[in-house]
N, C-alpha and C positions, 0 to 999 in steps of 0.2 A: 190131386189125382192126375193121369195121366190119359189121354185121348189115345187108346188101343188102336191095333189095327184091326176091322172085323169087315168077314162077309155079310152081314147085315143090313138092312137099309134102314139108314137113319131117319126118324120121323118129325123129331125136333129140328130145330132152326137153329141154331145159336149166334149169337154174335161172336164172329171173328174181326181178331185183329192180327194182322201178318207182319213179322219185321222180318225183315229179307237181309243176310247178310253178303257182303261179296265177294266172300270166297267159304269153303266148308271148313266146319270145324275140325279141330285133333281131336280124337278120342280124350285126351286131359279136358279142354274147351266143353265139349261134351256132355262131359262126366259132372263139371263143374257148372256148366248154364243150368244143366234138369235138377240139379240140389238145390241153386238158389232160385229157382223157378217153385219146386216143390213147397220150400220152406216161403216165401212169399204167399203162392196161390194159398195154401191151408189158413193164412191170416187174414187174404184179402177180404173187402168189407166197404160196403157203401151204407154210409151213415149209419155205422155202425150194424149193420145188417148181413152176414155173411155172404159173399157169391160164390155161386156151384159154379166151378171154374176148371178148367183142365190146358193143358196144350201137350203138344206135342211138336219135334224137332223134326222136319219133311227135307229127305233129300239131302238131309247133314250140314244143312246149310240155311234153312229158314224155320223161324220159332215161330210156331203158330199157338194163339192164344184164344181158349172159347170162353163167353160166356152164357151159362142159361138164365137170360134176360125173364122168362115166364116165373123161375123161382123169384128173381130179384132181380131190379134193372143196375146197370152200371153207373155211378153218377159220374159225376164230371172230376168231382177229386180222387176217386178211385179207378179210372185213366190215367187218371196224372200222376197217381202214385204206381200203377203198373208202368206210366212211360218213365218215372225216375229209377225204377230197379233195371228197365231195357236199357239206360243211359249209360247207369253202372256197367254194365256186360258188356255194352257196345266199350266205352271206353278203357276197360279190362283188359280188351281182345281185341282191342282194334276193327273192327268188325265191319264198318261201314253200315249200320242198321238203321242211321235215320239219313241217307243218301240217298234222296229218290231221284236224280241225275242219270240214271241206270241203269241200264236193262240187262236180264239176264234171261238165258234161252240155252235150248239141249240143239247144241249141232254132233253131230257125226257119234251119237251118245254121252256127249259129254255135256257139265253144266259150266255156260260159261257168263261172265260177267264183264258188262263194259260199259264205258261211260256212253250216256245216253246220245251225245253227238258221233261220238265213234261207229258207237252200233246203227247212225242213221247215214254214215257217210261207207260204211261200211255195205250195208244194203246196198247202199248207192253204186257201189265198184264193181259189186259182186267178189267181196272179198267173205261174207258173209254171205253163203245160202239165203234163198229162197223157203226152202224144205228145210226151216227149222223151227219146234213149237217153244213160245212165247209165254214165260212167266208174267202172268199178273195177283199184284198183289192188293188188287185195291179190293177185291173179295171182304165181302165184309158180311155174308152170312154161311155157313157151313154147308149149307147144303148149292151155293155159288161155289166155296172154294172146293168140294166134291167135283163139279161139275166142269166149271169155266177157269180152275189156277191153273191149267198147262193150256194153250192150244196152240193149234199149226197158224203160223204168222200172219195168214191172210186172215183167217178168223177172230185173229187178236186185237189190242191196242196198238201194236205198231202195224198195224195192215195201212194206215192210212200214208206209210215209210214205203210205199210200193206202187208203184207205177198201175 
């Protein structure tokens, strides 16, 4: 299944997990991560136990992954087997998805991605705005990544990159 977009307010929790890539995908890339994403989630399984599982692709560039922990909780090899199909992708596509070195943020509308010293020396110069919001990916329930995955930089994790 696939995590919709709706006007409704979610009332569940789920557990997310975020792999951030760094740069968007092509439409092929795309096409091809939500098939083998589909055909994975409909088998996924802890201890032999199905999980009610969905994600969805934010921004054409980050795979978000839920699960509802209240049907069935995730175990620890069934992480490990959603981080070996993410490995697969990333190394497919080059992707950069287990690079947490990184930051990535919306300047001037655009999403951009840099390495985590760049974008702190960057700050630094003022070659990077001030007035730009701050992906964070460390969101690890659904109703945080609703909330807190974008904010203005001072309210973020690198707010502490600022004077």
């Amino acid at each position: 299944m696939k995590i919709e977009e709706s006007s409704s307010v979610e009332t569940s929790d789920y557990r997310v997990i975020i792999y951030p890539a760094s740069r968007a995908f092509t439409p092929k890339e795309s096409k091809a991560i939500t098939e083998k994403l589909y055909d994975f989630l409909a088998t996924w399984a802890a201890h032999g136990k199905p999980l009610s599982s969905s994600f969805k692709i934010e921004k054409n560039q980050f795979i978000v992954v839920c699960v509802d922990e209240e049907i069935e909780p995730a175990s620890g090899c069934s992480i490990d087997s959603l981080g070996a199909v993410m490995r697969e992708i990333d190394q497919e596509y080059n992707l950069g998805l287990f690079d947490r070195m990184k930051a990535t943020f919306i300047e001037d509308g655009e999403i951009k991605t840099v390495k985590l010293q760049d974008f702190r020396k960057g700050l630094k110069s003022g070659e990077i705005s001030r007035d730009i919001q701050v992906f964070d990916f460390s969101k690890n329930t659904y109703v945080a990544f609703l909330s807190d995955f974008l904010l203005p930089l001072h309210r973020s994790w690198a707010g502490i990159y600022v004077d």
